[in-house]
N, C-alpha and C positions, 0 to 999 in steps of 0.2 A: 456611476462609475467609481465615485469614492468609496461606498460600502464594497465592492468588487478587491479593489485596492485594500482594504481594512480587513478583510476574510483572509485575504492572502497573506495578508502579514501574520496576522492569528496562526495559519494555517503553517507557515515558515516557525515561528515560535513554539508549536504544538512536536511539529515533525525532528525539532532540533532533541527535542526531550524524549520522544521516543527512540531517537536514536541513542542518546546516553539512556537508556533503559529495555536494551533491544529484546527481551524477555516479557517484556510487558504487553500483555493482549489491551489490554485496557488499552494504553497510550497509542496503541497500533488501532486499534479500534477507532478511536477520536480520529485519529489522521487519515484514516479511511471514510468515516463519517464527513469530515471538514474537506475531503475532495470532493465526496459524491455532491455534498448541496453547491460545494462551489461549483459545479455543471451547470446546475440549477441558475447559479449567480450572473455564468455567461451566457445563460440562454436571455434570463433576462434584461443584460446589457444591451442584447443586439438591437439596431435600430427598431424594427419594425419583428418582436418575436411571433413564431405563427403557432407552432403547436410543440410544448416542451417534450410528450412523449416521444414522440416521431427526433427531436434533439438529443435526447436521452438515446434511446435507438442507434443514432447515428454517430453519436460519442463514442458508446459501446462497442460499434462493429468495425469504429474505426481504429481504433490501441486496443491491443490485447491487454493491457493494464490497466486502461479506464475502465471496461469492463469487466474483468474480474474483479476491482475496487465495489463497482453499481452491484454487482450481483450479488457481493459478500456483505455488503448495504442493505440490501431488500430485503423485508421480511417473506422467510421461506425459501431464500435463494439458492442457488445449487454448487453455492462454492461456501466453505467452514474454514475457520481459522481454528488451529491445534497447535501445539508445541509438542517439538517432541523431537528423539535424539538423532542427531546426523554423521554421519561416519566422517571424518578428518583423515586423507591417507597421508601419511607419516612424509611425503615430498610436499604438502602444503603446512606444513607446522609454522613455517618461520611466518606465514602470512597471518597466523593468530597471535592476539591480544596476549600476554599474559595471562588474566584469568582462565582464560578459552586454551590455553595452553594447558594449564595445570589441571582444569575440570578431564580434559582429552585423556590426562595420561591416567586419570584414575575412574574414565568408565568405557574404557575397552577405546581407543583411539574416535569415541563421539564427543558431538556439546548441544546442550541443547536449543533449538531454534521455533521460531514462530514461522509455521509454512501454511502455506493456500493448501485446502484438500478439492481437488477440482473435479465435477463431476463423473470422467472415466477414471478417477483414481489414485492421478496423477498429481505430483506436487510442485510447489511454486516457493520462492523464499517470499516472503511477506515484506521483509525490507524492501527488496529490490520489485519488488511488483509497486511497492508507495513508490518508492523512487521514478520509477519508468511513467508511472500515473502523472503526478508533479510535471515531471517532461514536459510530456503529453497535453497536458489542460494549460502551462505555462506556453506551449507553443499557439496554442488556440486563440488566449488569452492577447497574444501580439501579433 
């Protein structure tokens, strides 16, 4: 349980830096890495674990965010992480940063962001998918 407790904290330390860095695939990458094996972590706490695939599995099918996390993990997976530019309409400005204010106003009212490409198309914010993940595996976790 103590290495369980040690992951976690890495894993809080890892996620603070990605987020003062929210541009960063890298640092989002790691934070998404450092959930998927913490899955891993809690399957192996449980008393008596039986089969981690079938755990995995049932992580996934259970958060929409644990899963997209596992999938963007897996080699060959059907979810990609991209950056690229997001529209800001001019009634949500006050809720941006400065920088993210001043980038908005000099590329057409967008800024750039790190989003899930999900397999019909569709996109996801990459922050808030680690975020909801975190939740999700901390709820498990207790």
């Amino acid at each position: 349980m103590d290495s369980l407790h040690q992951h976690r904290d890495y894993l809080d330390g890892v996620w603070r830096k990605a987020q003062a860095t929210p541009l960063s695939a890298r640092k989002a990458m790691l934070v998404a890495a450092l959930i998927d094996a913490y899955v891993d972590r809690l399957f192996a706490a449980q008393a008596e674990p039986d089969d981690i695939l079938e755990f995995r599995a049932a992580m996934a099918a259970g958060s929409e965010a644990v899963g997209l996390v596992m999938t963007l993990c897996s080699p060959g997976g059907s979810v990609r992480l991209v950056t690229e530019a997001v529209a800001v309409p001019i009634a949500d400005y006050g809720a941006l940063g400065v920088e993210d204010f001043m980038v908005s106003l000099y590329n057409d009212h967008s800024v750039q962001r790190l989003r899930l490409v999900l397999p019909d198309g569709s996109r996801r914010d990459m922050h808030e998918a680690l975020r909801a993940a975190l939740v999700e595996v901390d709820r498990i976790a207790h």
